[in-house]
RODO-2510 file (C-alpha; in nm, 4 decimals, decimal comma):
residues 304
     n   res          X          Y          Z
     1     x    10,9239    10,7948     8,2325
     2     x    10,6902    10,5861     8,1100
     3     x    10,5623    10,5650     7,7503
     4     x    10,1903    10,5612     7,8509
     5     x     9,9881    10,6721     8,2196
     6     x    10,0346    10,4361     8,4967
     7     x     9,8172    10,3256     8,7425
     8     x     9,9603    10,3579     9,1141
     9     x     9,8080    10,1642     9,3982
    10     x     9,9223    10,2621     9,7388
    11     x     9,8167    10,0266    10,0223
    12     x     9,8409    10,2392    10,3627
    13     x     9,7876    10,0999    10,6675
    14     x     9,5692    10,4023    10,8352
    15     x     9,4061    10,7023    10,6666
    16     x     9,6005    10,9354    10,6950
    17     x     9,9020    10,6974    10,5674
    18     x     9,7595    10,7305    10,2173
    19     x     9,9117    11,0490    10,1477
    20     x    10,1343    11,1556    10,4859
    21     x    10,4700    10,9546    10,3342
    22     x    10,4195    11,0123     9,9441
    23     x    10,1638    11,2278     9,8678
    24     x    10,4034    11,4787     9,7086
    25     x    10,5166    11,1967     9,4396
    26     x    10,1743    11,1147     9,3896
    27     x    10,0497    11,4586     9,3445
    28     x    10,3463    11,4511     9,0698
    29     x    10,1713    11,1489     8,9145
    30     x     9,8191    11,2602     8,8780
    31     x     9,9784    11,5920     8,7527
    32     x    10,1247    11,3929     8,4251
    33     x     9,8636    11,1903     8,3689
    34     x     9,8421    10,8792     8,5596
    35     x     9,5941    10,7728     8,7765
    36     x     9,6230    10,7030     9,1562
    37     x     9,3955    10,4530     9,4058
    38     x     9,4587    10,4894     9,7744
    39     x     9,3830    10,1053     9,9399
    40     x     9,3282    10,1803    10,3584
    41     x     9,3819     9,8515    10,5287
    42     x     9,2323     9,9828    10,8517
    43     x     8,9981    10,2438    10,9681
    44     x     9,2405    10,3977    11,2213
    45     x     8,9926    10,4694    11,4707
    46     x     9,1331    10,2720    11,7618
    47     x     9,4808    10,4176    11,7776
    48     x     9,4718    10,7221    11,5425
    49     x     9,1290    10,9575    11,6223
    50     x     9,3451    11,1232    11,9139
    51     x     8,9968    11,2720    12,0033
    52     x     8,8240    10,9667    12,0868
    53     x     9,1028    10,8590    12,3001
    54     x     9,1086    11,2023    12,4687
    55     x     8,7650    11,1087    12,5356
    56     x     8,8746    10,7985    12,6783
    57     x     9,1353    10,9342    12,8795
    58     x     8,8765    11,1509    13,0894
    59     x     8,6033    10,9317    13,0693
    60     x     8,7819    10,5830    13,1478
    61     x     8,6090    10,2795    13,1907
    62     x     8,2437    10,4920    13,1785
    63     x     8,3002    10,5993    12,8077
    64     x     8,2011    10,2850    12,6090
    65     x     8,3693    10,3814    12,2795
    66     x     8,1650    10,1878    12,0219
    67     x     7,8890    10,3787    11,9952
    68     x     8,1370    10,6440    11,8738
    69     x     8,3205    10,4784    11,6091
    70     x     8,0681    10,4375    11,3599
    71     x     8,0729    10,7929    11,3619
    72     x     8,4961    10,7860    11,4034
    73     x     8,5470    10,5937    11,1149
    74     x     8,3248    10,8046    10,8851
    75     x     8,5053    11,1392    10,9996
    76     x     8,8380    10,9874    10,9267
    77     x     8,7848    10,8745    10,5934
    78     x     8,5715    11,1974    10,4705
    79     x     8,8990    11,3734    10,5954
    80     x     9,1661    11,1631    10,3918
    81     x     8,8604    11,2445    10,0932
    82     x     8,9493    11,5722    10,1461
    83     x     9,3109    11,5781    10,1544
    84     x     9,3778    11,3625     9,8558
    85     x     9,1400    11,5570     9,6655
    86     x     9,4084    11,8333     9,7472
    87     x     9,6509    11,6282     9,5989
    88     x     9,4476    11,5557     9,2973
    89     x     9,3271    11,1815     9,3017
    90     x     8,9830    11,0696     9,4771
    91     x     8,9782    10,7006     9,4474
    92     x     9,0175    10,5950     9,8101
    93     x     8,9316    10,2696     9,9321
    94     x     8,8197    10,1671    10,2619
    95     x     8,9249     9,7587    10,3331
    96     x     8,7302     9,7922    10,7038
    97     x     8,9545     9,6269    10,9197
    98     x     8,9684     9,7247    11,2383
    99     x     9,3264     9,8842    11,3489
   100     x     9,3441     9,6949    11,6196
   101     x     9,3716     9,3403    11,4472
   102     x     9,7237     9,4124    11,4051
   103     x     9,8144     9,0571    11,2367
   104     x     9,9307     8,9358    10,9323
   105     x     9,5756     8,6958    10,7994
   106     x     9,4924     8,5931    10,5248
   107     x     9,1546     8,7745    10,4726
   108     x     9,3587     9,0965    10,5306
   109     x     9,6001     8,9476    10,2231
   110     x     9,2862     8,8413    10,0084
   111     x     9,1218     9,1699    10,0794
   112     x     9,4223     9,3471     9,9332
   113     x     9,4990     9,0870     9,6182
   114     x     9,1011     9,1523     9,5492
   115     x     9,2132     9,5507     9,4822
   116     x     9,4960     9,4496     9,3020
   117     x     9,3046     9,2514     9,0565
   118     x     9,0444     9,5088     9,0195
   119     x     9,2305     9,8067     9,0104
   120     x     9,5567     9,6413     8,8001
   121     x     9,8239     9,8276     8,8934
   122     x    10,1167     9,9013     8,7277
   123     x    10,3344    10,0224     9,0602
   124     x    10,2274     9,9312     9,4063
   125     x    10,3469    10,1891     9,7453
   126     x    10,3178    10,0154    10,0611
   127     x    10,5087    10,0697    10,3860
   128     x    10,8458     9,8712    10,4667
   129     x    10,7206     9,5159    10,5863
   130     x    10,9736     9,5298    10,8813
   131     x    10,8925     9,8858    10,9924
   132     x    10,9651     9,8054    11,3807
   133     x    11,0608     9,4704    11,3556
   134     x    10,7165     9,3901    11,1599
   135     x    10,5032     9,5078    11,4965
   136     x    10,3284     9,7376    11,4018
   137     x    10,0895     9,7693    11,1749
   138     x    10,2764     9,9481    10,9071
   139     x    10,4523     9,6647    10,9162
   140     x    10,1706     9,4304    10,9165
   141     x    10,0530     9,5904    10,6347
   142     x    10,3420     9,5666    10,4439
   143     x    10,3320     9,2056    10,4724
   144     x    10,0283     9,1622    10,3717
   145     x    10,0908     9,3261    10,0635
   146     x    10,3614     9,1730     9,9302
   147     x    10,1613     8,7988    10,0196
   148     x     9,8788     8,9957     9,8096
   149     x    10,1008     9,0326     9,5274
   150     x    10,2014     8,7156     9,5121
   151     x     9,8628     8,5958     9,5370
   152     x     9,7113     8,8185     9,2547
   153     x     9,9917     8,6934     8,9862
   154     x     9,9312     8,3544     9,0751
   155     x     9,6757     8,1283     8,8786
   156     x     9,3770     8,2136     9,1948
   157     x     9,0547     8,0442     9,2165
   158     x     8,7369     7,9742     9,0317
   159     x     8,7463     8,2448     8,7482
   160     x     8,9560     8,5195     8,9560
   161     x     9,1736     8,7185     8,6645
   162     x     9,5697     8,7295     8,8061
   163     x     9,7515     9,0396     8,7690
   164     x    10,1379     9,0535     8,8135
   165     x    10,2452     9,3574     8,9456
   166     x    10,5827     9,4631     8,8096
   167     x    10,7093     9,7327     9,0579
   168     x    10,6713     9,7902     9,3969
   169     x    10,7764    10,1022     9,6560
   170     x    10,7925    10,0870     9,9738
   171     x    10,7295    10,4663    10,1529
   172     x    10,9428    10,6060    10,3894
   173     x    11,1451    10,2968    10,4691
   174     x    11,3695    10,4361    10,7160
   175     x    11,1532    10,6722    10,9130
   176     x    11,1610    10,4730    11,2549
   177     x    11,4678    10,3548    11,2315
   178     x    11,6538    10,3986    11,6401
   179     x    11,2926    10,4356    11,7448
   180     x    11,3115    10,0831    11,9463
   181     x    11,5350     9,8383    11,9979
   182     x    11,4201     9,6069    11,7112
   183     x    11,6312     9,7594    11,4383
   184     x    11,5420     9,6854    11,0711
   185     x    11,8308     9,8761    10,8942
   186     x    11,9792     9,5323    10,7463
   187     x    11,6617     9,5430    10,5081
   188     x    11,5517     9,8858    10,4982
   189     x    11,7712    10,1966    10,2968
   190     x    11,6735    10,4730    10,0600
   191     x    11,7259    10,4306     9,7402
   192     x    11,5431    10,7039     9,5965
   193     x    11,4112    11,0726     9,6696
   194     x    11,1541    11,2715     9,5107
   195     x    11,2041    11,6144     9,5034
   196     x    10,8513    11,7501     9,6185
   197     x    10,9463    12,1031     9,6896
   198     x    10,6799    12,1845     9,4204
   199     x    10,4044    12,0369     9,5628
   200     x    10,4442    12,0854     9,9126
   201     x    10,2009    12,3547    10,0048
   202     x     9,9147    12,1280     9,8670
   203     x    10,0951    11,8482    10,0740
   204     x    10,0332    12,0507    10,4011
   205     x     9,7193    12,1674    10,2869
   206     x     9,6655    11,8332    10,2676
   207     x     9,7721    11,7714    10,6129
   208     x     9,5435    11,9920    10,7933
   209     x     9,2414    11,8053    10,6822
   210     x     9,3419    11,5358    10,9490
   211     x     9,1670    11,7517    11,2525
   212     x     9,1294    11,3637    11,4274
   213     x     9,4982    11,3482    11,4371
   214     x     9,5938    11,7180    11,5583
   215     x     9,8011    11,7212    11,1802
   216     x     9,6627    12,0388    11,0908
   217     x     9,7724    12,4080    11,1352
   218     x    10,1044    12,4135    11,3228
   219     x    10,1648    12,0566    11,3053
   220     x    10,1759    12,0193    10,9456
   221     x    10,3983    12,2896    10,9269
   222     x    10,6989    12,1331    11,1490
   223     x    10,5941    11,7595    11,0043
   224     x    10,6739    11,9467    10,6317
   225     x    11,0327    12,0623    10,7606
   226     x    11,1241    11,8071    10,9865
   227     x    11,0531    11,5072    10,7745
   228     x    10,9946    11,6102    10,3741
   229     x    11,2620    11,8967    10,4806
   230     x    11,4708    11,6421    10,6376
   231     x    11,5187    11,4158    10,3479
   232     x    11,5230    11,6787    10,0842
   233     x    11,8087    11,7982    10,2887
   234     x    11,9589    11,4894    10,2107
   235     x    11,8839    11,4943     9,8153
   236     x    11,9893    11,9067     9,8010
   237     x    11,6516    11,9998     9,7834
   238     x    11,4421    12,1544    10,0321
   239     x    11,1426    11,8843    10,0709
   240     x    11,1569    11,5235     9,9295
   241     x    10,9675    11,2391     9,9933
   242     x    11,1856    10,8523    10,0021
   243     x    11,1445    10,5306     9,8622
   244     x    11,3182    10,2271     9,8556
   245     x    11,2761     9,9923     9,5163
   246     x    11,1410     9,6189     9,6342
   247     x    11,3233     9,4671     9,2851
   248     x    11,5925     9,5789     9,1332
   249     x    11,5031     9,7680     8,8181
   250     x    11,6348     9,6706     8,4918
   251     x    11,7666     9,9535     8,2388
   252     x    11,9279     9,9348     7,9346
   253     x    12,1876    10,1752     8,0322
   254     x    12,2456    10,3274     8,3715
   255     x    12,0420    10,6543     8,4873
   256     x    12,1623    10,9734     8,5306
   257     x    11,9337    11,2965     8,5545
   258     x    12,0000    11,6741     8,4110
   259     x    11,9729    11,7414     8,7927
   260     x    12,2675    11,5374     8,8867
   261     x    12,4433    11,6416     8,5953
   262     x    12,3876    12,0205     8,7015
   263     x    12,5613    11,9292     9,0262
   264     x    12,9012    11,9627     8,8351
   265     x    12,9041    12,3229     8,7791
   266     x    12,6998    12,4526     9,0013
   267     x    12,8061    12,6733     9,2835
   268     x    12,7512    12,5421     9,6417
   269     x    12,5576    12,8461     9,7359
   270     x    12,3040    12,7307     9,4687
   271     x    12,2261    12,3891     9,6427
   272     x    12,2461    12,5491    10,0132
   273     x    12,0065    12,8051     9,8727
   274     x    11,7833    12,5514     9,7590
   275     x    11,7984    12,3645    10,0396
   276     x    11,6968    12,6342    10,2878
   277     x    11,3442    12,7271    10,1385
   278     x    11,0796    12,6660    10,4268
   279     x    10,7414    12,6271    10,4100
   280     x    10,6745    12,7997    10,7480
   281     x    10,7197    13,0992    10,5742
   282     x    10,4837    13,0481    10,2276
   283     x    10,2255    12,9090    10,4561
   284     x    10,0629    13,1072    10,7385
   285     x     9,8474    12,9665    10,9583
   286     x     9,5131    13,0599    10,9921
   287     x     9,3399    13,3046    11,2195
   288     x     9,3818    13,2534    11,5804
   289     x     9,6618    12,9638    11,5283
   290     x    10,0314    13,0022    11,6480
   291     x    10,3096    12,8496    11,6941
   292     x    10,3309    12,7884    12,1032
   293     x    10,5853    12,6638    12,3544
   294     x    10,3505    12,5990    12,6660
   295     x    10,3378    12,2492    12,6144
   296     x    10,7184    12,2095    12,6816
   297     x    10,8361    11,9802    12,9426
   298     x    11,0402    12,1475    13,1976
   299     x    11,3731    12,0408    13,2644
   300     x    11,3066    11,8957    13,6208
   301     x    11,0326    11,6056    13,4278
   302     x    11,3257    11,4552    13,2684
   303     x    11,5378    11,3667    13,5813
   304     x    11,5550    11,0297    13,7211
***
């Protein structure tokens, strides 16, 4: 732990990625004392307010969707507002881009190194720069990220201040790993959990904020056991949130927790215990929400 509070910048690519992948930890950070900005590369309205492309859908080529996403874009970011003030931290920063400009550009990179230097970060969160071979735009905006930190410790222009950056996480880094052909696992690994057990009711509270994206309700429940629950099934916990370490850190002797160190007497039942809390249970949904199988495919849609 640090000897003073940090300042965390994470850089997500949509709205909702500013908290979906590590808002546990960063609930955890604001909780002892350090401060947290969210940077959104991209409004998200093109591929990630499901309702305007339900609207689409239906509509077709008669819906002309820009004169809805001035109004898109403000719903989306009002509900990531929400859900990190759930998590404790309402510094969230809206970069504009639109979602579909899915390069790697150098205004994108600029508009990123400009946070940097005015925030000053002393740990950046991004997503793994070759999340799906680098095509997508978690990917994208990985890249762009890591060009911005390079940019901000450099000497700049005119009378821009530089700001080195001396640690940098990227979220989730193996989450779409054997979801295409283009593997990344030669680069990408976990090298680190947080346990977020603690904090993972705000989490899905969090979560069903994002009404654009369906998240809420019964969604956020399975997303909190199949992916937090996932991983901290890995770790021995029951939710956990993963991270992989751009740099290698340098110690002056190697790390070991109480945690770990628990691990030698401790029964198995305690850790299978421990692993089987669910948040399904703590967490009912609200009135007039359940849990529902008639969206199933039947059997006979999945022959050839």
């Amino acid at each position: 732990m640090a000897s003073r509070p940090i300042h965390i910048l994470l850089v997500a690519a949509h709205p909702a990625d500013s908290f979906d992948m590590a808002g546990g930890t960063l609930a955890h950070h604001v909780d002892q004392g350090d401060k947290v900005t969210a940077a959104i590369l991209t409004t998200g309205v093109r591929s990630h307010h499901w309702e305007l492309g339900e609207q689409r859908r239906r509509a077709g080529a008669e819906l002309d969707v820009e004169q809805y996403v001035a109004q898109a874009v403000e719903e989306k970011l009002e509900e990531v507002r929400r859900a990190c003030r759930i998590l404790g931290f309402d510094d969230v920063r809206d970069l504009g881009f639109e979602d579909d400009d899915i390069l790697v550009t150098q205004d994108k990179i600029e508009a990123i190194a400009d946070v940097i230097r005015a925030v000053k970060p002393d740990m950046l969160i991004t997503h793994h720069p070759f999340e799906s071979g680098g095509f997508k735009m978690h990917g994208t905006t990985g890249q762009c990220t890591l060009y911005a930190w390079q940019l901000a410790q450099g000497s700049g222009r005119g009378r821009q201040e530089r700001h080195p950056v001396p640690c940098i996480y990227f979220m989730n880094p193996t989450a779409y790993i054997g979801n295409n052909s283009l593997e990344y696992a030669g680069t990408a690994r976990v090298d680190l959990y947080i346990d977020i057990t603690d904090v993972i009711d705000r989490k899905v509270r969090a979560l069903d904020q994002i009404a654009s994206q369906y998240y809420g309700g019964p969604y956020a429940r399975k997303r909190a056991e199949t992916s937090d629950g996932s991983s901290g099934n890995s770790a021995l916990v029951a939710y956990a949130e993963e991270f992989q370490r751009f740099q290698p850190q340098v110690r002056y002797t190697l790390p070991i927790t109480d945690a770990e160190l628990e691990r030698i007497t401790e029964p198995q039942s305690a850790h299978m215990g421990r692993r089987s809390e669910m948040i399904g249970g703590l967490m009912p949904l609200s009135d007039g929400e359940t849990f529902t199988s008639r969206h199933r495919m039947s059997k006979e849609k999945y022959e050839d």
